[in-house]
Structures are given as structure tokens and as C-alpha cells.
N, C-alpha and C positions, 0 to 999 in steps of 0.2 A: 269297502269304505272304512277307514280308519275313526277311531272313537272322536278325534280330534276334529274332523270334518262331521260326522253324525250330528256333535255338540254344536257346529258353528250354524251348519243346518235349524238346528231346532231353535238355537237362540232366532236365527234370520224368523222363520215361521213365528215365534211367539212376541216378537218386534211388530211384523205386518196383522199378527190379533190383536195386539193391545191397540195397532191403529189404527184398526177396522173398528173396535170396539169405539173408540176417542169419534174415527168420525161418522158414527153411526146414529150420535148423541144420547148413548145407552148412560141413562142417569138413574136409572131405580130399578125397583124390581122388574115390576113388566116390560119396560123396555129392552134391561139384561135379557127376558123370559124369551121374548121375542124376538131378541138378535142370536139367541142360543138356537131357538128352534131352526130360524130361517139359517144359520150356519151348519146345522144339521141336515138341513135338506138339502142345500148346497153338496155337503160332502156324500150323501146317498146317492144323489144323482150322478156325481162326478163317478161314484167308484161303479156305479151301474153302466157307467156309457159303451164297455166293451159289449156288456149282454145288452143292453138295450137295439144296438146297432145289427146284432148278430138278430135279433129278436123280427125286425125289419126284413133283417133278409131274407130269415125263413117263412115269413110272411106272404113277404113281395113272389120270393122265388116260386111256392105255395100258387099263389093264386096267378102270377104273369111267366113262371118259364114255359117257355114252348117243352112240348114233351119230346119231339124227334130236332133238341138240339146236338148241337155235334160233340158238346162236352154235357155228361150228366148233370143232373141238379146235382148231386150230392159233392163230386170233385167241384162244381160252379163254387160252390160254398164254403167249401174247405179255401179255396186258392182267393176268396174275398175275404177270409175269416182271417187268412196270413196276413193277406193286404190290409187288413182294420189295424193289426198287430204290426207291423210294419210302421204304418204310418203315425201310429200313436208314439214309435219309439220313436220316431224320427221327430215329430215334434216335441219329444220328451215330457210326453203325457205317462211316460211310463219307464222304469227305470230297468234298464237291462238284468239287474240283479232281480228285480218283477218279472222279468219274461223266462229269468232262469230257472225260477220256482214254476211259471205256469207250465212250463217245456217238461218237467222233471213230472209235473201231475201227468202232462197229456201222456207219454209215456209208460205212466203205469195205466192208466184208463187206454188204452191202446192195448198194451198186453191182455189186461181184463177183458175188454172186447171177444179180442181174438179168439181167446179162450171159452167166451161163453157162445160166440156162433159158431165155433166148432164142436161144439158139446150139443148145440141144439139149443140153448134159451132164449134165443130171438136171430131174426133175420134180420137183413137189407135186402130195400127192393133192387 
């Protein structure tokens, strides 16, 4: 993304704040206080919703996968973790240049792995 589009970006973002704020009816302190906080947690949640989802699955899968299914829990949840990742780009919850950094993390936490169940510091079952 060029600086020229970044710039056009944030002005767009700091347009739809100031008009959140306008009609929010934020006139003093405490209303500012309280339209920052709940904007806050707005933005927590949003940047939570991949781990939250995954959170869910390991839950669900936890306590409802059948154990003699034909694909293991652990591939089941790899191949729903792509599909959450997937779908968020597709609805442009998330920007491919975001999935190119998580890609780049999984990658070295992949190598790491390998490395430490080959050595012995932990299994899978």
C-alpha cells in the first residue's frame, strides 16, 4: 500500500470518528470518557474475534468431537482455523498484508515446534 492511499485511508477512519463522536452526542467530559471507553472495547473485541472463534472451537471440539472420527481433532481444527482465516479475508475483515505477517509468524512457530518435539520438550497426542 502506497503512502498516498495509507493517508487517504486514515483521513476516511478519522472522518467516520469525528462522526461517530458528533453522533454519539459526546459534549463533555464524561460522555467523551464513555464514548472512548466503549470505542475501546469495540476495537478489543474486533481484534479478539479470530482467537475468540478459535477459542470456541477448541472448546466445542474438546468436549463434542467424536474420538474414532475419520479426520483427527487436531487436523479438524487446523483446516476450521484456515476456514475462520479464509473467510475473514474474504469478507475483508482482514487485510492480506495481515495474513502475510500471521503466515510469516505461523512459519517460524512451525519450525520451532518441530524442533522442540524432536528434541523431546513436548508431544502431541
Amino acid at each position: 500500500m502506497d503512502a498516498g492511499s495509507q493517508r487517504l485511508k486514515l483521513e476516511h477512519w478519522l472522518h467516520a470518528r469525528r462522526e461517530a463522536w458528533r453522533l454519539a452526542f459526546v459534549r463533555g467530559s464524561v460522555s467523551g470518557f464513555l464514548f472512548e471507553f466503549v470505542s475501546f472495547g469495540v476495537k478489543q473485541a474486533w481484534a479478539c474475534l479470530f482467537g475468540g472463534l478459535v477459542l470456541v472451537l477448541l472448546l466445542g471440539t474438546f468436549l463434542l468431537y467424536p474420538a474414532d472420527a475419520l479426520l483427527p481433532r487436531y487436523d479438524f481444527l487446523t483446516l476450521a482455523a484456515l476456514a475462520i482465516q479464509a473467510a475473514m479475508l474474504a469478507a475483508k475483515l482482514e487485510t492480506w498484508e495481515e495474513a502475510r505477517v500471521i503466515f510469516a509468524f505461523h512459519v517460524v512457530g512451525t519450525i520451532m515446534e518441530v524442533f522442540k518435539t524432536q528434541v523431546g520438550s513436548w508431544i502431541y497426542p
